[in-house]
N, C-alpha and C positions, 0 to 999 in steps of 0.2 A: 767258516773259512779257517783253514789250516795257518799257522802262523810260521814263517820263515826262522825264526831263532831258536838255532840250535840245543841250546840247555835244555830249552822247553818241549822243543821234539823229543829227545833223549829220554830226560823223565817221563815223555807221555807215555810214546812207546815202552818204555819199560814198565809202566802203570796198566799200561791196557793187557799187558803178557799177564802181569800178577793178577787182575782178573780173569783171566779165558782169554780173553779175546786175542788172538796171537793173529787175526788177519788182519785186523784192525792195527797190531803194532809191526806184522812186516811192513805196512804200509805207512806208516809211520816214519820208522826208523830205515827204509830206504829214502823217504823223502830227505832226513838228519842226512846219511849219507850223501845223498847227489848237493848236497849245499857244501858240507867238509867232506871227501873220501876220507882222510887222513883221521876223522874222529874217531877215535878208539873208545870211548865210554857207550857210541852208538854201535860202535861193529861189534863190539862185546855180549852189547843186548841183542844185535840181532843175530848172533850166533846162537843165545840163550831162548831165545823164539824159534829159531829154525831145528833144535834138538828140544821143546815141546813139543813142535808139530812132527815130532819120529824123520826128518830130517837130516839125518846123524853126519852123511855124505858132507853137506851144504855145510851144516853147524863147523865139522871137521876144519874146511876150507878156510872158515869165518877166524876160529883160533889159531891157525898155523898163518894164518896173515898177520896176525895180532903179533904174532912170535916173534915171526920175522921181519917184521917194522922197528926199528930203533927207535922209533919215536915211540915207540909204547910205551905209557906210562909203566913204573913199576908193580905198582896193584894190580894193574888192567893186564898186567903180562902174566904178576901170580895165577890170578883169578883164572885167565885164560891156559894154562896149563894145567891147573887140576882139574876144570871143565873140563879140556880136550882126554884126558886122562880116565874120565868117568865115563865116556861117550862109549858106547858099543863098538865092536869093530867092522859091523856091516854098515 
């Protein structure tokens, strides 16, 4: 049974990416997602899953949402601009 809180999903999913397993933390960290949209530490990883899986379109999406949230944290907004910055441009 998957567990409802947040933190927990976040590290997981970003736990299962650092292993391989990136199906395992899209689904993850879309679950983090549908609890908080607004979590930015979870849309962060799941940008950083979706440009493992060659994704780059999706990943792109994921950081320029980041960007464009004022509520982003200021790390989570660093991070997400040298990400989006690294990313292919297909």
């Amino acid at each position: 049974m998957q567990s409802d809180y947040l933190p927990a999903l976040t590290g997981l999913g970003a736990l299962e990416a650092q292993q391989g397993d990136t199906e395992g933390a899209l689904r993850t960290l879309t679950r983090a997602l549908e609890l908080d949209p607004a979590a930015d530490e979870a849309r962060f990883n799941l940008a950083r899953v979706l440009a493992l899986r060659g994704e780059a379109v999706a990943a792109r999406a994921e950081y320029q949402r980041l960007l464009g949230d004022k509520g982003t944290r200021p790390d989570i907004r660093a991070a997400a601009q040298n990400a989006l910055a690294s990313l292919p441009l297909k």
